[in-house]
N, C-alpha and C positions, 0 to 999 in steps of 0.2 A: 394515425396514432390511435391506438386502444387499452384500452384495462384488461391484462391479468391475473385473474383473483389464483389463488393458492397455487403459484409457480414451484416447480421442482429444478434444482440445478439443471436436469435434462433437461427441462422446455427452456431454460433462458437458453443454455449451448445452443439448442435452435433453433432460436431467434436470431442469434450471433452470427451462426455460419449463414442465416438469410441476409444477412449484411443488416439488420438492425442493434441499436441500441435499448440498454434497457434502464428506466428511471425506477429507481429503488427508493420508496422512502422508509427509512428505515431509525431505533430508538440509536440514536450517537451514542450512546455510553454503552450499550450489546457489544459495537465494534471492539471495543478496548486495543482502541489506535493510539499508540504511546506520545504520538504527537500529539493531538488535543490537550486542550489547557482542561481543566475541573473535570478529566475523565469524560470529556466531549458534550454535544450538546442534546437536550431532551429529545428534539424533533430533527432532523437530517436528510438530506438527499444524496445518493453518489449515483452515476454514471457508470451502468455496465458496459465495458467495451470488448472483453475478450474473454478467456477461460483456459490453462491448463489441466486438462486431465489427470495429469500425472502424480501434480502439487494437491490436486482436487482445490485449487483457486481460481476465484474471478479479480480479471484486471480493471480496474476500475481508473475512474477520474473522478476523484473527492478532493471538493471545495473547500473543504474542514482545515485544511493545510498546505506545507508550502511543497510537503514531501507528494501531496497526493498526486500528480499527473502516473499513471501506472500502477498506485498501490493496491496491491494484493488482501484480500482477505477470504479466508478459508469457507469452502464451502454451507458450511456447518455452524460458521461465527456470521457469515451475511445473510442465511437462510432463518437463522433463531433473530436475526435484527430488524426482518422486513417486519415494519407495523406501520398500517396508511395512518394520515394525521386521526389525532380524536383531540378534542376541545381539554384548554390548559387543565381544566380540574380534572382530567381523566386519567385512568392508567395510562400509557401508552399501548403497555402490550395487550391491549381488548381491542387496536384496533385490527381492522380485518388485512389477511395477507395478502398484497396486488401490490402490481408493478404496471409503469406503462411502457408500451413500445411503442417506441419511435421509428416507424417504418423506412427502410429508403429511403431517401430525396428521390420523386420521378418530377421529370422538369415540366416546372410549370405548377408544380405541388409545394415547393417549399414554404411559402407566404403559409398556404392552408394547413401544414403539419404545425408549423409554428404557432399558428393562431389556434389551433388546437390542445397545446400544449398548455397554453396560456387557459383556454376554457377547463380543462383538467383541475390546475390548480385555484380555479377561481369558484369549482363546486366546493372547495374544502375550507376556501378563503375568503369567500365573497367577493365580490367586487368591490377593485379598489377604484377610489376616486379620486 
């Protein structure tokens, strides 16, 4: 698992076709996903899993809803939403643009990706107790 700072739709598509995943955190309300209740939430994470060319969207799996398992959002609408966390009093969008990937599972690696993922978010959250 690593950090991508300032991703282009091109580098997630090939991250994608490497058979990884890509964690987006991104401002919820940038999406303007009509499901969200109060035009969605401050801070947000979705799940890149795939990408059309054609549509120029990425498929995702967002938590935010009940519609998310496969929803779509446009290149251009998930790429202005990427912003990593910054603390409640902040803007959102000052924070810097990264994403993490989530590499293959190679066996015998799952535990260590997971527990990585968990260290990821515990630089921005601290440890919880």
């Amino acid at each position: 698992t690593r950090t991508l700072e300032n991703p282009s739709p091109e580098r997630i598509e090939s991250e994608i076709l490497n058979g990884n995943v890509v964690l987006a955190p991104v401002a919820g309300k940038m999406l303007f996903n009509p499901h969200f209740q109060n035009l969605g939430p401050r801070y947000h994470m979705v799940l890149i899993k795939g990408f059309d060319e054609e549509t120029e969207e990425f498929i995702t799996n967002d938590p935010g809803t009940r519609f998310g398992d496969g929803w779509r959002y446009g290149y251009k609408t998930l790429m202005s939403a990427i912003h990593d966390y910054v603390p409640e009093n902040a803007d959102i969008v000052t924070g810097r643009k990264a994403v993490l990937i989530v590499e293959k599972f190679r066996l015998g690696l799952e535990f260590h990706s997971l527990f990585a993922i968990f260290d990821y978010f515990e630089s921005f959250f601290g440890r919880i107790n």
